[in-house]
DSSP file (Angstrom, degrees, kcal/mol; ACC not computed):
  #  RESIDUE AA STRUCTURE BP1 BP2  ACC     N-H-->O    O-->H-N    N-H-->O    O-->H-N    TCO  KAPPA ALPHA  PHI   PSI    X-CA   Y-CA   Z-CA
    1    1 A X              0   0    0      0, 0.0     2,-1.2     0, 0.0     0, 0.0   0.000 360.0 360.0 360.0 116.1   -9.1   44.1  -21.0
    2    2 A X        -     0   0    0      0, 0.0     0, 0.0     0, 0.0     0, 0.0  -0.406 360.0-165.2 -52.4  77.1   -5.9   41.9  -20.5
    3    3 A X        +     0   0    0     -2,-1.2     2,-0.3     0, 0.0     0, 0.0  -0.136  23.9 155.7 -68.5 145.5   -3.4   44.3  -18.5
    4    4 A X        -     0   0    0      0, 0.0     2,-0.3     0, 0.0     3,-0.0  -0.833  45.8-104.6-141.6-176.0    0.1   42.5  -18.8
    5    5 A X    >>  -     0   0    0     -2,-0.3     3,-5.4     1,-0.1     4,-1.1  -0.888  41.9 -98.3-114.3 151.4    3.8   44.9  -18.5
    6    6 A X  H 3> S+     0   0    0     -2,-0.3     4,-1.9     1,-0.3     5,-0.2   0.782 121.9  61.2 -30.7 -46.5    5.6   45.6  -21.7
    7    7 A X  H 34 S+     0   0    0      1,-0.3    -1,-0.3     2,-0.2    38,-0.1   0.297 106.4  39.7 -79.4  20.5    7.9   42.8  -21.0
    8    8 A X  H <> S+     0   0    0     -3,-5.4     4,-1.8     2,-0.1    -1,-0.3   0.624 110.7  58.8-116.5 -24.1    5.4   40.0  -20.9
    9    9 A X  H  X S+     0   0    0     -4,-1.1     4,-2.3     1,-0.2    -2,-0.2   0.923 110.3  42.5 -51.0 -35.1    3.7   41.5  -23.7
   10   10 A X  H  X S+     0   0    0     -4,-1.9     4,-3.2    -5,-0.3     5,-0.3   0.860 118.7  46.2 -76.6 -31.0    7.1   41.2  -25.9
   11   11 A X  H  > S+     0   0    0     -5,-0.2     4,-5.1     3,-0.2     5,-0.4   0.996 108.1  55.4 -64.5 -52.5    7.6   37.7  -24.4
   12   12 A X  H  X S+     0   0    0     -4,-1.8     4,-1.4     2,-0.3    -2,-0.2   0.914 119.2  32.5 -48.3 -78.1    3.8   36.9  -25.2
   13   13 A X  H  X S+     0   0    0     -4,-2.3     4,-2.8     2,-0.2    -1,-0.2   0.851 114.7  56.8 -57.2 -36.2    4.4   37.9  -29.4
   14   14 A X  H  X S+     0   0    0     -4,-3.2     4,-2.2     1,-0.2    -2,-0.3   0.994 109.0  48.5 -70.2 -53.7    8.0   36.7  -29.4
   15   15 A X  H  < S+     0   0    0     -4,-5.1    -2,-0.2    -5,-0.3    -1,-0.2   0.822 111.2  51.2  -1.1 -53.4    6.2   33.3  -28.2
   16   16 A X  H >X S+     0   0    0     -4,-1.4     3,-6.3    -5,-0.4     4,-0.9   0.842 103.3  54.1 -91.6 -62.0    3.8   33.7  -30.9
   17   17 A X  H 3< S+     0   0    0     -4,-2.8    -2,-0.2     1,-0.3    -1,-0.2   0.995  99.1  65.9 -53.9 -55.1    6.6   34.3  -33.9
   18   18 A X  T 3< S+     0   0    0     -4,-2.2    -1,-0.3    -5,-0.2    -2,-0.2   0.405  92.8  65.8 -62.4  10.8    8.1   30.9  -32.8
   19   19 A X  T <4 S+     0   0    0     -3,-6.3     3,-0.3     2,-0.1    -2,-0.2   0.832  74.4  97.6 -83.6 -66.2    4.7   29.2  -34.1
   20   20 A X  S  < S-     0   0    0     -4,-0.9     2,-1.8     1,-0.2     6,-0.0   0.447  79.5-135.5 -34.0 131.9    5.1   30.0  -37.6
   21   21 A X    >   -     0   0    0      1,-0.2     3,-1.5     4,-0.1    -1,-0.2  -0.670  18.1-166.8 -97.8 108.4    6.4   27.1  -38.9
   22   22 A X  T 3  S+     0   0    0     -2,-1.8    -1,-0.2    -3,-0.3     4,-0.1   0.634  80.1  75.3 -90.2   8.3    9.2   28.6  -41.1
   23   23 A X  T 3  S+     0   0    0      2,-0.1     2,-0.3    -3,-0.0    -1,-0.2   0.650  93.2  65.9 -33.7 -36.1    9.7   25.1  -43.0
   24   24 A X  S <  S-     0   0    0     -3,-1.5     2,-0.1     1,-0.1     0, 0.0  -0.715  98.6-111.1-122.3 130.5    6.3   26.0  -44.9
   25   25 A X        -     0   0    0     -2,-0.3     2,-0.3     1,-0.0    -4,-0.1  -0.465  35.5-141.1 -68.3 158.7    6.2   29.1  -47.4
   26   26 A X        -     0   0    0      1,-0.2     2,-0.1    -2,-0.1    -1,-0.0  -0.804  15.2-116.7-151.1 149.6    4.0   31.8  -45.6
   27   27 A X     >  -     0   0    0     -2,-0.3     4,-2.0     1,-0.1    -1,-0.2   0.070  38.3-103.4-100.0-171.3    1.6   33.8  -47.8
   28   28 A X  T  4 S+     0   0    0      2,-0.2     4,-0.1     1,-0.1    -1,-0.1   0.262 124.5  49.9 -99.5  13.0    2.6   38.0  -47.6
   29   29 A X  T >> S+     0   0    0      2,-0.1     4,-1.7     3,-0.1     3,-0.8   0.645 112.6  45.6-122.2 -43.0    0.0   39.0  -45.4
   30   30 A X  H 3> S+     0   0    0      1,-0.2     4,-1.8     2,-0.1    -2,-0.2   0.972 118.4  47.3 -63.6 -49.5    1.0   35.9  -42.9
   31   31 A X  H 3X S+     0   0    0     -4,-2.0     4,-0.9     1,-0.2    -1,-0.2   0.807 110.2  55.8 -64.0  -8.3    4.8   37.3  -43.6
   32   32 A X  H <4 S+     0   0    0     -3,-0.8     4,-0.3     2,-0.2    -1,-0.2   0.931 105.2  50.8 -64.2 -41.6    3.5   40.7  -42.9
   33   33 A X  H  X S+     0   0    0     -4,-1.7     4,-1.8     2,-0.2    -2,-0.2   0.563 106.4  49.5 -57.8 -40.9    2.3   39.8  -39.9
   34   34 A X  H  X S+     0   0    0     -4,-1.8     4,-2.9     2,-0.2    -1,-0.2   0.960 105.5  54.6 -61.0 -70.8    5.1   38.3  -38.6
   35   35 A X  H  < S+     0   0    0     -4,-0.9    -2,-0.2     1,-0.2    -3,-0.2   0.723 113.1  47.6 -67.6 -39.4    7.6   41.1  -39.3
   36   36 A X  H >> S+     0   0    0     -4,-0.3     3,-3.3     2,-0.2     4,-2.7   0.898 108.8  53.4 -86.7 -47.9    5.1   43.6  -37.3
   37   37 A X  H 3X S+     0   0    0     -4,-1.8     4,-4.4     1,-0.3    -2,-0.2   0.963 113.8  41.5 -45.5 -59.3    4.7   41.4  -34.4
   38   38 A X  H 3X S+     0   0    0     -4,-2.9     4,-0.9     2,-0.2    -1,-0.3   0.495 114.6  49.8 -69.2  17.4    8.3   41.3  -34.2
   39   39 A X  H <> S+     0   0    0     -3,-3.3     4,-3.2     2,-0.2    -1,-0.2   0.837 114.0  46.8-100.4 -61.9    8.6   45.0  -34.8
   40   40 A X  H  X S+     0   0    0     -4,-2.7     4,-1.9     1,-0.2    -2,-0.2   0.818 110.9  54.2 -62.1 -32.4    5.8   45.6  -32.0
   41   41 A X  H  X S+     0   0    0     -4,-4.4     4,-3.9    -5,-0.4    -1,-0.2   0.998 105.8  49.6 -79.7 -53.6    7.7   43.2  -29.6
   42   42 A X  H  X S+     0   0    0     -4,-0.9     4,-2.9     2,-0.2     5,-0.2   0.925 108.4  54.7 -23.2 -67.4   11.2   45.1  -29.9
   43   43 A X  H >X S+     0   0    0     -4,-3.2     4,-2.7     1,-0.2     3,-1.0   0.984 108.3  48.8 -40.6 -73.8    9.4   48.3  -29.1
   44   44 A X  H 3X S+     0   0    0     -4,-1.9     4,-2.3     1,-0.3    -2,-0.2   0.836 106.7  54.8 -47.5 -37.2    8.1   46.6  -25.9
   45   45 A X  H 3X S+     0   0    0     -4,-3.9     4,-1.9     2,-0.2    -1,-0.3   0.884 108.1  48.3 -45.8 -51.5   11.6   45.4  -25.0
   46   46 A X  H <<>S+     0   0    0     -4,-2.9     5,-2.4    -3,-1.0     6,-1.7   0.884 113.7  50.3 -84.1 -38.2   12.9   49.2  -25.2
   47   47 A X  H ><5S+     0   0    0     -4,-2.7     3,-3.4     4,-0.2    -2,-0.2   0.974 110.8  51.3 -63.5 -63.0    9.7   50.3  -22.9
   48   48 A X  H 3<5S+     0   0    0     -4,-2.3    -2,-0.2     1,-0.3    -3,-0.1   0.606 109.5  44.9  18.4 -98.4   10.6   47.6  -20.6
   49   49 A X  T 3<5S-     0   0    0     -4,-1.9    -1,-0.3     1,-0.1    -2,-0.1   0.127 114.1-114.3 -58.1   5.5   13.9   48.5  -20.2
   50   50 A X  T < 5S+     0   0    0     -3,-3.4    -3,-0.1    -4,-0.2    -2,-0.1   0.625  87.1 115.6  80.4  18.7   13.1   52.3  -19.8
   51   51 A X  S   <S+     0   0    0     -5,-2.4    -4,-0.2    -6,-0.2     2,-0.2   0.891  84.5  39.2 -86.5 -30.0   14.7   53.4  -23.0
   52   52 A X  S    S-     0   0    0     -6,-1.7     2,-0.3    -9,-0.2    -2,-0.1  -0.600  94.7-102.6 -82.0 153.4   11.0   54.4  -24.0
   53   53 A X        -     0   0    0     -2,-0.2     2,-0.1     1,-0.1    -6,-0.1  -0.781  38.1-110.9 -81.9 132.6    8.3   55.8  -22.2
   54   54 A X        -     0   0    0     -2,-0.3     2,-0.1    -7,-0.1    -1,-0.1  -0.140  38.4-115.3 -58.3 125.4    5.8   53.6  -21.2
   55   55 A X        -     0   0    0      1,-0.2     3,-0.2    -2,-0.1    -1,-0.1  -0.579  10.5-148.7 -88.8 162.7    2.5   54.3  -23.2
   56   56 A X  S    S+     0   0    0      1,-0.3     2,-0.3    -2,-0.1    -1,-0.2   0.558  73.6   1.1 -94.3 -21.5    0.0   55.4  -21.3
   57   57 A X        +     0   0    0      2,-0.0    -1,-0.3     0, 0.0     2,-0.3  -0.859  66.8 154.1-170.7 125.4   -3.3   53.8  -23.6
   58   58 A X        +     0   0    0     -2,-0.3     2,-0.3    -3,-0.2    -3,-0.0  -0.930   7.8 168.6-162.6 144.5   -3.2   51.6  -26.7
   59   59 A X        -     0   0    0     -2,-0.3     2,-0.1     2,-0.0    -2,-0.0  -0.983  36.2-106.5-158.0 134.5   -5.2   49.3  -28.2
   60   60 A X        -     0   0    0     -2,-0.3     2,-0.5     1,-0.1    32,-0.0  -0.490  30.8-160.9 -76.3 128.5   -5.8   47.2  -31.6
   61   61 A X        -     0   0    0     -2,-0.1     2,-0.2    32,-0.0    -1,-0.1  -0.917   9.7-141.6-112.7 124.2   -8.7   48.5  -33.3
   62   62 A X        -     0   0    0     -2,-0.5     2,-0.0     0, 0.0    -2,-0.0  -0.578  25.1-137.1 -77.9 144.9  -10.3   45.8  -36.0
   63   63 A X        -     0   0    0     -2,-0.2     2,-0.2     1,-0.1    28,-0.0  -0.335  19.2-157.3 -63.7 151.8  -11.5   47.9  -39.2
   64   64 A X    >>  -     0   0    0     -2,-0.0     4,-2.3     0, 0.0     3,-1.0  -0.565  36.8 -66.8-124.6-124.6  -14.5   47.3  -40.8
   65   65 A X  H 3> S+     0   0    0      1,-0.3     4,-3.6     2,-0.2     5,-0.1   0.916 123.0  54.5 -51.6 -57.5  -16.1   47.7  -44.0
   66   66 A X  H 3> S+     0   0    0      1,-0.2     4,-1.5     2,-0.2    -1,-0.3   0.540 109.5  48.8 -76.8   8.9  -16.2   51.4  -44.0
   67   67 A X  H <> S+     0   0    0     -3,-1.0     4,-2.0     2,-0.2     5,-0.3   0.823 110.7  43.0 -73.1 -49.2  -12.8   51.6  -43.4
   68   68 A X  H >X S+     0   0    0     -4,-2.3     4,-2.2     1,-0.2     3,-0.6   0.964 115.2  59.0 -73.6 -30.1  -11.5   49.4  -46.0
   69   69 A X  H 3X S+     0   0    0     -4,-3.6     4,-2.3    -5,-0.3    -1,-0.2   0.995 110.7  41.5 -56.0 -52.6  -14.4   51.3  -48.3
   70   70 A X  H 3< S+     0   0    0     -4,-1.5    -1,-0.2     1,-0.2    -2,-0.2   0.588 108.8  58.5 -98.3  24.5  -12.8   54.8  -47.7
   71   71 A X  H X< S+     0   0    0     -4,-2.0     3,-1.9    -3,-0.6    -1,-0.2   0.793 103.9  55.8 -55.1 -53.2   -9.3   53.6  -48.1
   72   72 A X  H >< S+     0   0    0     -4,-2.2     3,-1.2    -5,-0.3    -2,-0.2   0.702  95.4  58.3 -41.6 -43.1  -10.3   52.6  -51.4
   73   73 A X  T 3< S+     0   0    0     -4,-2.3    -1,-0.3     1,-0.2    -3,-0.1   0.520  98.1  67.7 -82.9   4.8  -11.4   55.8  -52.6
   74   74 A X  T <  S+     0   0    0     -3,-1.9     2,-0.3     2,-0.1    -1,-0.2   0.079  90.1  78.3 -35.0 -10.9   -7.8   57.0  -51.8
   75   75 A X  S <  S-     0   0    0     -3,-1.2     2,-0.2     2,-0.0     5,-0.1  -0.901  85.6-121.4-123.2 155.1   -6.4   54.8  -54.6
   76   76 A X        -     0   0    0      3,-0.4     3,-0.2    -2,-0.3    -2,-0.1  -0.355  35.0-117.8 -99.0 136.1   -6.4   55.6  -58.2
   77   77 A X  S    S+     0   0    0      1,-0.2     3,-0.5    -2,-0.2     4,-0.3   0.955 116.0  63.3 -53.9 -46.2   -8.5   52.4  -60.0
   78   78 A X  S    S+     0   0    0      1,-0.3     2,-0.6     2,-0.1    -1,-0.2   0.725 107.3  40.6 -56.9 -37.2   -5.7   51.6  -61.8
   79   79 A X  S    S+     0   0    0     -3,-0.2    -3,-0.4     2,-0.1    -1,-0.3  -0.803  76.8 101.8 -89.9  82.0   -3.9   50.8  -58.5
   80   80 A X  S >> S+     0   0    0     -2,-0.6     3,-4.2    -3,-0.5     4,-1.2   0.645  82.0  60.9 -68.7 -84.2   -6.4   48.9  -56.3
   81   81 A X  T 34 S+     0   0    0      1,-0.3    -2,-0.1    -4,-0.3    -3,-0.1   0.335 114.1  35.1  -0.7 -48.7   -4.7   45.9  -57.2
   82   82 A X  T 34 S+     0   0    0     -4,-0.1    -1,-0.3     1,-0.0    -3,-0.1   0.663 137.6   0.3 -73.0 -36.8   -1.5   47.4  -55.6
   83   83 A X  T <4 S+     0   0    0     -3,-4.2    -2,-0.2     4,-0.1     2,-0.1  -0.025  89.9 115.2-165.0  26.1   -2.5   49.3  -52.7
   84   84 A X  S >X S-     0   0    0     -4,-1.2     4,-1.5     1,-0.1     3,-1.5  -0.188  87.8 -81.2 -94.6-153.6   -5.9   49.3  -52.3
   85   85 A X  G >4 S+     0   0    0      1,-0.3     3,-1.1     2,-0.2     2,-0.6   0.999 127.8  49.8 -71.8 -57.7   -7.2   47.5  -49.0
   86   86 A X  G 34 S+     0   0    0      1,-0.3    -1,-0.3     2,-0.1     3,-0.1   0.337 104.9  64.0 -60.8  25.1   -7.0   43.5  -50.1
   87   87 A X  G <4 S-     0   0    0     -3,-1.5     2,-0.3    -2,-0.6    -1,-0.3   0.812 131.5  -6.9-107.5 -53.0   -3.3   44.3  -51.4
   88   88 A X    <<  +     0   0    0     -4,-1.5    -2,-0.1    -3,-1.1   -59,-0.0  -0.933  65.1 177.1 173.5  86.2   -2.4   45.1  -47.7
   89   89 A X        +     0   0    0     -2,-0.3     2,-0.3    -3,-0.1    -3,-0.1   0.719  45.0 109.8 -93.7  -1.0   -4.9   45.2  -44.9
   90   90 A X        -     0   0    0     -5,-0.1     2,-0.5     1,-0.0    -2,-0.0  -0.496  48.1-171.9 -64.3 117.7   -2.7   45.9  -41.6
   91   91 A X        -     0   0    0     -2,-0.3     2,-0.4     2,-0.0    -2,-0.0  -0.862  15.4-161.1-112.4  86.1   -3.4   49.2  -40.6
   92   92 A X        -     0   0    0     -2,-0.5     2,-0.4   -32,-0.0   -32,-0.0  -0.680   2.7-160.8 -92.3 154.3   -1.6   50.8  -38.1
   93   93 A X        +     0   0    0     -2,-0.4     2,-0.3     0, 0.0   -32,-0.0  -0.828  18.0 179.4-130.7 128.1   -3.3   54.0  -36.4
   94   94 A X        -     0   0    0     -2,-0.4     2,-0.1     2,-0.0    -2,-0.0  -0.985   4.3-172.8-147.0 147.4   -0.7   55.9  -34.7
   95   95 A X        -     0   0    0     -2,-0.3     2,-0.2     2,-0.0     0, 0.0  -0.422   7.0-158.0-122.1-164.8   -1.3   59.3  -32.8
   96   96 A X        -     0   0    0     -2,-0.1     2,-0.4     2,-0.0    -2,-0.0  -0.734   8.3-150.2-161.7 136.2    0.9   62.2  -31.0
   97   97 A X        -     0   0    0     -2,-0.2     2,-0.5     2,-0.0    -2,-0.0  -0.802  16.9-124.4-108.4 167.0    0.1   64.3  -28.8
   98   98 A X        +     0   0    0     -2,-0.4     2,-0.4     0, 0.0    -2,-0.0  -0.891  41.1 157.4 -88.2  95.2    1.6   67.7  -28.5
   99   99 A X        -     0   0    0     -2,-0.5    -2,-0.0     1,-0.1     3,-0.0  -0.981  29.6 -84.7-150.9-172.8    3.3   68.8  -25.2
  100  100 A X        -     0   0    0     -2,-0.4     2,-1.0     1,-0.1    -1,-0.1   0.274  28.7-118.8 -47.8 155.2    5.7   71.1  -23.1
  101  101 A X        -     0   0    0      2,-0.0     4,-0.2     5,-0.0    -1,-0.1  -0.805  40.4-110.6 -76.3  89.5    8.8   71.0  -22.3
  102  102 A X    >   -     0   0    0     -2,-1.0     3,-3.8     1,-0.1    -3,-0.0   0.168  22.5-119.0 -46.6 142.6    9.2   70.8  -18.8
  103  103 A X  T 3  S+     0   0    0      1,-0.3    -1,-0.1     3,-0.1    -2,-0.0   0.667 103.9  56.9 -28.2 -63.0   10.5   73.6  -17.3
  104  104 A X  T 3  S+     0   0    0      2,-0.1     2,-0.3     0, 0.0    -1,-0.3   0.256  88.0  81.2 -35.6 -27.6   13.7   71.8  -15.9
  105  105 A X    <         0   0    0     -3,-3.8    -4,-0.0    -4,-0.2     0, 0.0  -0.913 360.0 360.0-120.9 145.5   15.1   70.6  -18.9
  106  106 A X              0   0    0     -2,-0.3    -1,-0.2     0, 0.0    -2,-0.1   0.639 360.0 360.0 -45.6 360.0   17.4   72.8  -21.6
């Protein structure tokens, strides 16, 4: 696994946004892409700087079949088209864990 700190990650994607060549119309799943990178790089900017807490474990998981299959049975036929998996296949997985309040703090 490539360990890097938040602020090379952010450098690393903001890097990455300055390929797209924004002369050339970009499809919606290449503009999607784009707009999350730079979404995910901000976030890494505010852990960085220590306005976030650093997370502790994360990782991109690629889907596969049976994912995009039991997304699909979540949409109405009539919408696939709209909102089934090929409309919009970026998937983000986001989790929370539940805990205390330290003792210390009001």
């Amino acid at each position: 696994m490539n360990e890097m700190t938040p602020l090379k990650a952010a450098e690393n994607l903001e890097n990455e946004i300055k390929n797209f060549d924004m002369s050339m119309p970009i499809s919606a799943e290449e503009c999607i892409r784009r707009d999350t990178m730079r979404f995910v790089a901000s976030i890494l900017r505010r852990v960085a700087s220590g306005e976030l807490a650093e997370v502790v474990h994360a990782h991109w998981i690629e889907m596969d079949d049976d994912c995009s299959n039991l997304w699909n049975t979540t949409v109405k036929k009539s919408d696939i088209d709209k909102y089934g998996w090929e409309a919009n296949p970026f998937v983000w997985v986001i989790s929370f864990e539940r805990c205390k309040k330290p003792k210390d703090e009001n």
